[in-house]
DSSP file (Angstrom, degrees, kcal/mol; ACC not computed):
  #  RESIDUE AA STRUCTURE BP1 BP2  ACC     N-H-->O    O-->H-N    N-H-->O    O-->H-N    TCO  KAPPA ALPHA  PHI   PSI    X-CA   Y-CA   Z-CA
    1    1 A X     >        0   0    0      0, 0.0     4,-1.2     0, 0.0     5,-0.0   0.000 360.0 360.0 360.0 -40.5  192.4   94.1  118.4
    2    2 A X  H  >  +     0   0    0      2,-0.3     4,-2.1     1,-0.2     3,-0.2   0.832 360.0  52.6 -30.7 -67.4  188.8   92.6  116.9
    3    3 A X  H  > S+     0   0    0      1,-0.2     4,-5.0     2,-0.2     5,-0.2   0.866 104.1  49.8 -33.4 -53.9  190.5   92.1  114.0
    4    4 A X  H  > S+     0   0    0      2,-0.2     4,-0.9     3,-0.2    -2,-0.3   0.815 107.8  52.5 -52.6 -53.8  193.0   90.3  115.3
    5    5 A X  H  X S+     0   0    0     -4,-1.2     4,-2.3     2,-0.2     5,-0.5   0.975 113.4  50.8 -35.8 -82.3  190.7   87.8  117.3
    6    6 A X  H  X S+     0   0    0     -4,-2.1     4,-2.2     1,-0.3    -2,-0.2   0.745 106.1  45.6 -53.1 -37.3  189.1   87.3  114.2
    7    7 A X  H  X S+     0   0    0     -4,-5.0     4,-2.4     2,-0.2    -1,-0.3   0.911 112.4  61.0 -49.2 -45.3  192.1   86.5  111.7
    8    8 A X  H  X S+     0   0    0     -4,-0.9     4,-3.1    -3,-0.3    -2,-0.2   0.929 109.2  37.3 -35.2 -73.3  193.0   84.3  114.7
    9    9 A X  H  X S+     0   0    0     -4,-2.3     4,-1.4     2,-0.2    -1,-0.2   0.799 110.5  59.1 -57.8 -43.7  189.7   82.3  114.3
   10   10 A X  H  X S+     0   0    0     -4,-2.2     4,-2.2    -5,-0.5     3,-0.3   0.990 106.8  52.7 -51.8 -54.3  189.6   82.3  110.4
   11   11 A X  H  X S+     0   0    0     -4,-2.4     4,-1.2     1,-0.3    -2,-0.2   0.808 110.1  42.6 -76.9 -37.0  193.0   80.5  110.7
   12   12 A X  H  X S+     0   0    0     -4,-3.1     4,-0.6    -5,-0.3    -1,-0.3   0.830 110.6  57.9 -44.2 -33.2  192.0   77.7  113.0
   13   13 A X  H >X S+     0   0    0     -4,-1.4     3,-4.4    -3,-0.3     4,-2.2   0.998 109.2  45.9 -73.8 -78.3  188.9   77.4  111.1
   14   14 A X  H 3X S+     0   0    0     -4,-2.2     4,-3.6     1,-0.3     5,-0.3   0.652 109.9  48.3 -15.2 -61.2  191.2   76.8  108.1
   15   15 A X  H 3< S+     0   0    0     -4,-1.2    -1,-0.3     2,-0.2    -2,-0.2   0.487 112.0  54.4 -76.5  -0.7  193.8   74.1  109.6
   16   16 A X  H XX S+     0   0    0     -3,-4.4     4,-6.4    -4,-0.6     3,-2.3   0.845 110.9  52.4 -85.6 -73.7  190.7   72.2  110.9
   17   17 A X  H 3X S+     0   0    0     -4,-2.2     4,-3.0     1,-0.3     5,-0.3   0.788 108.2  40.3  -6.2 -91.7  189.7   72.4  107.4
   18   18 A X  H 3X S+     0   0    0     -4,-3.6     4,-1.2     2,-0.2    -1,-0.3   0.672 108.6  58.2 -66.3  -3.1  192.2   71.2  105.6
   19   19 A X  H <> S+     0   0    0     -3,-2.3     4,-3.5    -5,-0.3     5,-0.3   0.905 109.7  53.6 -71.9 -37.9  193.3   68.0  108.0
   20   20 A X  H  X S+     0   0    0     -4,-6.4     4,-1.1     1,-0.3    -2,-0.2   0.924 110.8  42.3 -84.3 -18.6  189.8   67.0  107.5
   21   21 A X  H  < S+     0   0    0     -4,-3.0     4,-0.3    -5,-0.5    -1,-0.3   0.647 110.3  50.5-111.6  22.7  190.1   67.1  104.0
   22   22 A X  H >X S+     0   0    0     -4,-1.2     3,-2.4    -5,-0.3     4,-1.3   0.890 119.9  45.0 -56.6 -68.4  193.7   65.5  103.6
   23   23 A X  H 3X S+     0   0    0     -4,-3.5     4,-1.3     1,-0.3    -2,-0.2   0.546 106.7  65.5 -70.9  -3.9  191.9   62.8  105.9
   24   24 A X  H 3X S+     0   0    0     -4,-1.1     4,-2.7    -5,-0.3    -1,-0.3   0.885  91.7  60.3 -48.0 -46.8  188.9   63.0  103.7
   25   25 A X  H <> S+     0   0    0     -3,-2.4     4,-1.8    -4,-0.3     5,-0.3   0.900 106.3  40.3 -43.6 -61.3  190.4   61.8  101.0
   26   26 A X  H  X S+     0   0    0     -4,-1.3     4,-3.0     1,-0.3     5,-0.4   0.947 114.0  58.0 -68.3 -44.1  191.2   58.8  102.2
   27   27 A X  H  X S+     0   0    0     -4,-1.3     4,-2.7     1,-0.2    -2,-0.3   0.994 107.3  41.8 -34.9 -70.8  188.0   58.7  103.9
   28   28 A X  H  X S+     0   0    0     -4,-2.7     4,-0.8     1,-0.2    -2,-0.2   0.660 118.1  56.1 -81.9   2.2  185.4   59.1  100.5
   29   29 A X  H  X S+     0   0    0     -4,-1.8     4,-2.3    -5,-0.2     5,-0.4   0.895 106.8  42.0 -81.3 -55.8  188.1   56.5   98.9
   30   30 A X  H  X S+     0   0    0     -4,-3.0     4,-1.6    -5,-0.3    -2,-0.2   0.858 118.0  48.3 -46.1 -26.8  187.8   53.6  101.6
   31   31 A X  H  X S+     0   0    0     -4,-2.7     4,-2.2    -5,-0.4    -1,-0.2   0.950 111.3  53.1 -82.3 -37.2  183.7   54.2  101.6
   32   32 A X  H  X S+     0   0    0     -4,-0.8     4,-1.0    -3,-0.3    -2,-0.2   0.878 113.2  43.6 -67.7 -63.1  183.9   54.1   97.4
   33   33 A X  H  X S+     0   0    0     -4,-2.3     4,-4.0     2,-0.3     5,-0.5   0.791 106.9  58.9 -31.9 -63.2  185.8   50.7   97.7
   34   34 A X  H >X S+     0   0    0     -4,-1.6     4,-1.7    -5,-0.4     3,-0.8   0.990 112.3  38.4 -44.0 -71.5  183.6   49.1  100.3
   35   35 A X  H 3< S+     0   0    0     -4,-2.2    -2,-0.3     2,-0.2    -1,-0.2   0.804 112.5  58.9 -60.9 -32.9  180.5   49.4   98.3
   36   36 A X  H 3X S+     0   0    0     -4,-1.0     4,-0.6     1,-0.2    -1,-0.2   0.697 113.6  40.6 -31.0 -52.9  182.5   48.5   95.1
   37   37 A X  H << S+     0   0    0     -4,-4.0    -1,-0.2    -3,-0.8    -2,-0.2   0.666 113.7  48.4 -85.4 -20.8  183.4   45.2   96.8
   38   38 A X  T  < S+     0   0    0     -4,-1.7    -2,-0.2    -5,-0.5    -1,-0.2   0.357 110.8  54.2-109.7  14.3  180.4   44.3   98.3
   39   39 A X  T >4  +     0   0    0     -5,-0.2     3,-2.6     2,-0.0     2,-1.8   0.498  64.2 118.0-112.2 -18.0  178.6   45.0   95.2
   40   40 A X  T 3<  +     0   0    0     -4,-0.6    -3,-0.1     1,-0.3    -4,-0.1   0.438  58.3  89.4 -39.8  12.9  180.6   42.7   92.6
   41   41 A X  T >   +     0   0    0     -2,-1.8     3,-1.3    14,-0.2    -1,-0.3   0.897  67.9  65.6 -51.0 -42.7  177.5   40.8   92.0
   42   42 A X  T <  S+     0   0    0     -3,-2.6    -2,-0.2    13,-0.4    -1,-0.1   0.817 100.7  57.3 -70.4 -33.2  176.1   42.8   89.4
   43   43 A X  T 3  S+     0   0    0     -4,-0.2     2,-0.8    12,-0.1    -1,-0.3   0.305  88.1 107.3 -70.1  16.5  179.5   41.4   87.3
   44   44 A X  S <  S-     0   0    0     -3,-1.3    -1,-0.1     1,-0.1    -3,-0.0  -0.716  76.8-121.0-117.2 109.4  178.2   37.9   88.0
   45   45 A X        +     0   0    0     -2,-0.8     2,-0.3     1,-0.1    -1,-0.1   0.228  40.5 165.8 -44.5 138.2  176.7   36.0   85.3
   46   46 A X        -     0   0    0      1,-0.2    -1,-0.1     3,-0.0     6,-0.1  -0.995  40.8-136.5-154.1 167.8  173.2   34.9   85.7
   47   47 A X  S    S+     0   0    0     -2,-0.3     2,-0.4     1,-0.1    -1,-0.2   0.981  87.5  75.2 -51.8 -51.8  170.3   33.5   83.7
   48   48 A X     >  -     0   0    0      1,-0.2     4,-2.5     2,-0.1    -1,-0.1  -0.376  66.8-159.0 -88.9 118.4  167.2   35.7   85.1
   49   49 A X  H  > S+     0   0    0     -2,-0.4     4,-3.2     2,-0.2     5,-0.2   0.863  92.9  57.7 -51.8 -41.8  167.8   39.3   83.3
   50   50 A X  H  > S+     0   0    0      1,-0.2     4,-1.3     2,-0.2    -1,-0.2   0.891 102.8  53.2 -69.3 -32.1  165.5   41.0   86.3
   51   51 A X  H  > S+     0   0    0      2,-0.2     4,-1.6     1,-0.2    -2,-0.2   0.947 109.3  48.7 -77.1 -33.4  168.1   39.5   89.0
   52   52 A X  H >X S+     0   0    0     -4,-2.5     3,-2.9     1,-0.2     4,-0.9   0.972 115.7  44.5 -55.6 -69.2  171.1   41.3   86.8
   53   53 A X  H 3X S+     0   0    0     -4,-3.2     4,-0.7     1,-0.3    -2,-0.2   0.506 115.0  48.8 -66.9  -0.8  168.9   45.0   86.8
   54   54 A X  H 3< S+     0   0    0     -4,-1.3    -1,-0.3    -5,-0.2    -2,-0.2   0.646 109.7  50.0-101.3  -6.7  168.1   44.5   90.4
   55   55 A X  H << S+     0   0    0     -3,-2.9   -13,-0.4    -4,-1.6    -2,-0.2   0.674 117.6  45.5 -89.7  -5.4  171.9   43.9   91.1
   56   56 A X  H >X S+     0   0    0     -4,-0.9     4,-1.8     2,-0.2     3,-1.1   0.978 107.4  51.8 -39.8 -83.2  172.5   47.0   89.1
   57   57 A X  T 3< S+     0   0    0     -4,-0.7     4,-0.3     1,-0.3    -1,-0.2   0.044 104.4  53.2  43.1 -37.2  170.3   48.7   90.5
   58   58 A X  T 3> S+     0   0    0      2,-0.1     4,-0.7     3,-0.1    -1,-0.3   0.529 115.6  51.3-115.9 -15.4  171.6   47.8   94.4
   59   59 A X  H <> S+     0   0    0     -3,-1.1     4,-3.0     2,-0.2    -2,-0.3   0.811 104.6  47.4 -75.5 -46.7  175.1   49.1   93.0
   60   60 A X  H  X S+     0   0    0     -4,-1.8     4,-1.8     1,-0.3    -3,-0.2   0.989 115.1  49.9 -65.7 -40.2  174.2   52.2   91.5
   61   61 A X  H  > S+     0   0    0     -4,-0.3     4,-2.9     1,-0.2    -1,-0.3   0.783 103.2  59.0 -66.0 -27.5  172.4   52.9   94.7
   62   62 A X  H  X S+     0   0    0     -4,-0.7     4,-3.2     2,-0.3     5,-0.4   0.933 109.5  48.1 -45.1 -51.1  175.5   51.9   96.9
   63   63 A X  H  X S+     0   0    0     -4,-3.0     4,-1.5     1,-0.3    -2,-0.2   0.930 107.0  53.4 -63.9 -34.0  177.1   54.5   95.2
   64   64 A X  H >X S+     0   0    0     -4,-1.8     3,-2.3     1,-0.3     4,-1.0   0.953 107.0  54.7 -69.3 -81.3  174.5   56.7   95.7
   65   65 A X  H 3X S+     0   0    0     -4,-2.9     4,-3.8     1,-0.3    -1,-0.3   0.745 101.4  53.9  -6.0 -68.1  174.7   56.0   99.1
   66   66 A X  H 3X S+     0   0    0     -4,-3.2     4,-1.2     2,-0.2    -1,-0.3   0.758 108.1  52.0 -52.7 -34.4  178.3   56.8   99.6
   67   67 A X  H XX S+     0   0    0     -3,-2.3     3,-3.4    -4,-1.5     4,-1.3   0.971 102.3  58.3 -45.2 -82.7  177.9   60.1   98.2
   68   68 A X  H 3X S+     0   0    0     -4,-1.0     4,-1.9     1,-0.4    37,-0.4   0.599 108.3  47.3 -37.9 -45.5  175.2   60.8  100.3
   69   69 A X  H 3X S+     0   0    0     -4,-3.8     4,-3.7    -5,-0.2    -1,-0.4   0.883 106.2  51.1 -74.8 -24.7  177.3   60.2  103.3
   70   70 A X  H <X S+     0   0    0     -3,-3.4     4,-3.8    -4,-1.2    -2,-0.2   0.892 112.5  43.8 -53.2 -33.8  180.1   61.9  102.7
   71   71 A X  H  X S+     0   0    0     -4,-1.3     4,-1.8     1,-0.2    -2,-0.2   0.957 115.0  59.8 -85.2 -27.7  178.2   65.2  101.8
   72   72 A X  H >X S+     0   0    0     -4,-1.9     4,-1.4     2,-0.2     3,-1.0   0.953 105.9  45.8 -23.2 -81.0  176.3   63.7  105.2
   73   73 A X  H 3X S+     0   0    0     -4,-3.7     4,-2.4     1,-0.3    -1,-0.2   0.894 113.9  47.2 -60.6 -44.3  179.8   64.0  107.1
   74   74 A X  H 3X S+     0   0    0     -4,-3.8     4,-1.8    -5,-0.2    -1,-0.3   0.800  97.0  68.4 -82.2  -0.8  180.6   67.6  105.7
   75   75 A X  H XX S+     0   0    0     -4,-1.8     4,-1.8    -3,-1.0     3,-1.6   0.959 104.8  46.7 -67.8-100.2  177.2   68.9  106.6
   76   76 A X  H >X S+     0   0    0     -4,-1.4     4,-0.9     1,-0.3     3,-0.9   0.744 108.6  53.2 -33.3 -64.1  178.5   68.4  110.4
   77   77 A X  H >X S+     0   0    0     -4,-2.4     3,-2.8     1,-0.2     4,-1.6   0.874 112.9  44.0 -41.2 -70.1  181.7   70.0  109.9
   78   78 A X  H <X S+     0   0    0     -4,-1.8     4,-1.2    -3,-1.6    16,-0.4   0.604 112.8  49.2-103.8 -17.0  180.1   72.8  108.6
   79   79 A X  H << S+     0   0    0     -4,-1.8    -1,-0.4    -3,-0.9    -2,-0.2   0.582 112.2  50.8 -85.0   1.5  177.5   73.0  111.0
   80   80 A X  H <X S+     0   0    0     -3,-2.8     4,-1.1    -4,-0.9    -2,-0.2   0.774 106.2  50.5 -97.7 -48.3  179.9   72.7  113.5
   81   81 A X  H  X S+     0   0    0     -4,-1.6     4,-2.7    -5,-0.3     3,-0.4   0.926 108.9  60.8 -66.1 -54.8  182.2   75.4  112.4
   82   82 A X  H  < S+     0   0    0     -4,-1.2    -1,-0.2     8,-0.2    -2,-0.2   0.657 103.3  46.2 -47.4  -9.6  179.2   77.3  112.3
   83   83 A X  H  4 S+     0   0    0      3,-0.1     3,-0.3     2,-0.1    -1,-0.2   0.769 108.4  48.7 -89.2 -47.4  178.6   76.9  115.6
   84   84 A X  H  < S+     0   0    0     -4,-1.1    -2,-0.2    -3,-0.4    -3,-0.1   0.952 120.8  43.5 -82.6 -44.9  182.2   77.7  117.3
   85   85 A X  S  < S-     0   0    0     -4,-2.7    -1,-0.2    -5,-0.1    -3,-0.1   0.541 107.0-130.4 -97.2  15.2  182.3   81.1  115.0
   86   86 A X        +     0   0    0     -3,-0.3     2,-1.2    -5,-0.2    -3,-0.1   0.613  47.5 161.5  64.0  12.6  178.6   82.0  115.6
   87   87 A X    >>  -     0   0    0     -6,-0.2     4,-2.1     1,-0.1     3,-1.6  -0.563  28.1-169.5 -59.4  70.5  177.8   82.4  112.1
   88   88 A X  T 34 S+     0   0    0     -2,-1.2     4,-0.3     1,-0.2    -1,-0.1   0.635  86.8  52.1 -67.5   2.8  174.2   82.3  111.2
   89   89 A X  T 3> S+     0   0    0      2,-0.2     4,-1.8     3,-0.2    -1,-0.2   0.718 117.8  42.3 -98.8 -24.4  174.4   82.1  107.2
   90   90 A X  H <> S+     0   0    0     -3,-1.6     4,-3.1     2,-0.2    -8,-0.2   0.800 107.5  57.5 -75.2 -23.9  177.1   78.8  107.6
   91   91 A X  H  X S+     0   0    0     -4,-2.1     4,-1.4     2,-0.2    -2,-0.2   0.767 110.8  44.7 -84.4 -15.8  175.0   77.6  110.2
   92   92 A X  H >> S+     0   0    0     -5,-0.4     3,-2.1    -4,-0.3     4,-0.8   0.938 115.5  44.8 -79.8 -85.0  172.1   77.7  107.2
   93   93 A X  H >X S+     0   0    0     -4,-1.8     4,-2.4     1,-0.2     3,-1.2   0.897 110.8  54.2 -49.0 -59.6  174.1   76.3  104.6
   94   94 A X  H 3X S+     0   0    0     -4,-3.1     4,-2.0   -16,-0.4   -15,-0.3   0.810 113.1  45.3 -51.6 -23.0  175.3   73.7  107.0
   95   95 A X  H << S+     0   0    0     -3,-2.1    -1,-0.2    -4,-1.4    -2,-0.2   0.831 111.0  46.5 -34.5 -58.0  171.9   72.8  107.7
   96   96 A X  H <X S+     0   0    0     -3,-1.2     4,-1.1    -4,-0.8     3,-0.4   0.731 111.6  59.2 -84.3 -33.7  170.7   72.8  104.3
   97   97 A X  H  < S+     0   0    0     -4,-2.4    -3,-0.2    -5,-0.2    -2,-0.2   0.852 110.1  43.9 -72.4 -47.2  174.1   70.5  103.7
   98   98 A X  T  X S+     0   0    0     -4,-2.0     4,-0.8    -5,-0.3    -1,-0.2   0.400 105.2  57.0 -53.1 -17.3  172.9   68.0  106.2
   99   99 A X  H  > S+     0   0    0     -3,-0.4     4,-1.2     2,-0.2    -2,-0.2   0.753 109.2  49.0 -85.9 -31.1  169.4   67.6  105.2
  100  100 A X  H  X S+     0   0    0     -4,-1.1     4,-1.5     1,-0.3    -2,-0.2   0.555 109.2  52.2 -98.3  -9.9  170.5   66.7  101.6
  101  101 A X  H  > S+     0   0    0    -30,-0.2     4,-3.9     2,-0.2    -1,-0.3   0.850 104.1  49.5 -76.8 -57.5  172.7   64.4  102.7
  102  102 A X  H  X S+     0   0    0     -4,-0.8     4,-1.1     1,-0.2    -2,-0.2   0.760 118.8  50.0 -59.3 -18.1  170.3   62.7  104.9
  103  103 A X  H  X S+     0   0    0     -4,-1.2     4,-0.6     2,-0.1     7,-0.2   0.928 115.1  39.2 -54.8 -59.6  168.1   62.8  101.4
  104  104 A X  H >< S+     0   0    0     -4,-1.5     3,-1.1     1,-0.2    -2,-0.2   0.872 109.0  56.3 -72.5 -31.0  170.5   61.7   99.4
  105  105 A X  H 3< S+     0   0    0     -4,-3.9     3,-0.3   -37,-0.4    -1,-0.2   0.941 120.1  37.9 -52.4 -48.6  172.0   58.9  101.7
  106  106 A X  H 3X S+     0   0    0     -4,-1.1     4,-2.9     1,-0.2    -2,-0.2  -0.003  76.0 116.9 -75.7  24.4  168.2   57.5  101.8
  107  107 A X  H <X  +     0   0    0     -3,-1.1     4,-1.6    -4,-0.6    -1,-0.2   0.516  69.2  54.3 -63.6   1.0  167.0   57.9   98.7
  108  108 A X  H  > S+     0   0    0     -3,-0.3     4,-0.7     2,-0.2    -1,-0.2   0.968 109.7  48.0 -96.0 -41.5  166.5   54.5   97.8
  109  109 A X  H >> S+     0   0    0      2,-0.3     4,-3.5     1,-0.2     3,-0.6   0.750 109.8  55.1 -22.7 -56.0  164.4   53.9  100.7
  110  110 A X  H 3X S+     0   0    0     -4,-2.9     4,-2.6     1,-0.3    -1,-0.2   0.976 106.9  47.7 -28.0 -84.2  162.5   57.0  100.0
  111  111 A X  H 3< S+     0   0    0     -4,-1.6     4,-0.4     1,-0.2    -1,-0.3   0.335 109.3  57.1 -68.9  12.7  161.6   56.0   96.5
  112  112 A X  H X<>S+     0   0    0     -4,-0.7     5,-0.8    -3,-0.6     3,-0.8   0.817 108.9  43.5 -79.4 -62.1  160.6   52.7   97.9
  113  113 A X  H ><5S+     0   0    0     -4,-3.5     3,-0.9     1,-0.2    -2,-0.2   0.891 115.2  49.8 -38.4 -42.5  158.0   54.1  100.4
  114  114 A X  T 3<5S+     0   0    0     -4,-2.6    -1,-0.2     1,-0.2    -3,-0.1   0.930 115.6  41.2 -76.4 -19.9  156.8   56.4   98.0
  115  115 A X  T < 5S-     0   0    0     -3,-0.8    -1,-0.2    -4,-0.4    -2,-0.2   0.225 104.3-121.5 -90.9   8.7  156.3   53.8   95.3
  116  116 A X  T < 5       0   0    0     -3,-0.9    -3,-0.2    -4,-0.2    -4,-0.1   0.389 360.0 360.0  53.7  13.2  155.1   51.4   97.3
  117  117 A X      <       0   0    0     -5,-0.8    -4,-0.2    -6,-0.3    -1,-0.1   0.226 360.0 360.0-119.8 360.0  157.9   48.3   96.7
């Protein structure tokens, strides 16, 4: 019967799973796009060479950004799932999944502070 329970739970786990990443999809494409369009600066001629590498520079980090939330967004699913199936070694990775997201979304900020600019 234990068994049973548990296959039960594996297989919700699963169809939660895959909805969110059908609807992922579509998700980490629209966020990819946004910053894509609201970065078309860096294609825009200009005289001053530094204002091109700092509009680089605010792109590459968009992207960086975008990552960062996405792995940001599965970090919560997975702490979440960890939660409803009482699992403490997902509920560690989903930790560890959220913290690096919250890295990665603010790294440029980060390296600003630390660098002082």
């Amino acid at each position: 019967m234990n068994n049973n329970i548990k296959n039960k739970e594996i297989g919700k786990g699963k169809k939660i799973l895959k909805k969110f990443c059908k609807r992922g999809a579509i998700i980490v494409g629209y966020v990819i796009a946004l910053n894509v369009v609201q970065q078309l600066q860096v294609f825009a001629a200009n005289d001053d060479p530094l204002t091109v590498i700092n509009n680089l520079s605010d792109f590459i980090f968009g992207l960086i950004r975008a990552v960062g939330m996405i792995i940001l967004g599965f970090g919560v699913v997975q702490v979440g799932m960890s939660l409803k199936s009482h699992d403490p070694t997902q509920r560690a990775n989903g930790i560890m999944t959220l913290a690096g997201g919250i890295v990665i979304t603010f790294s440029k900020e980060i390296l600003n502070l630390i660098t002082g600019g």
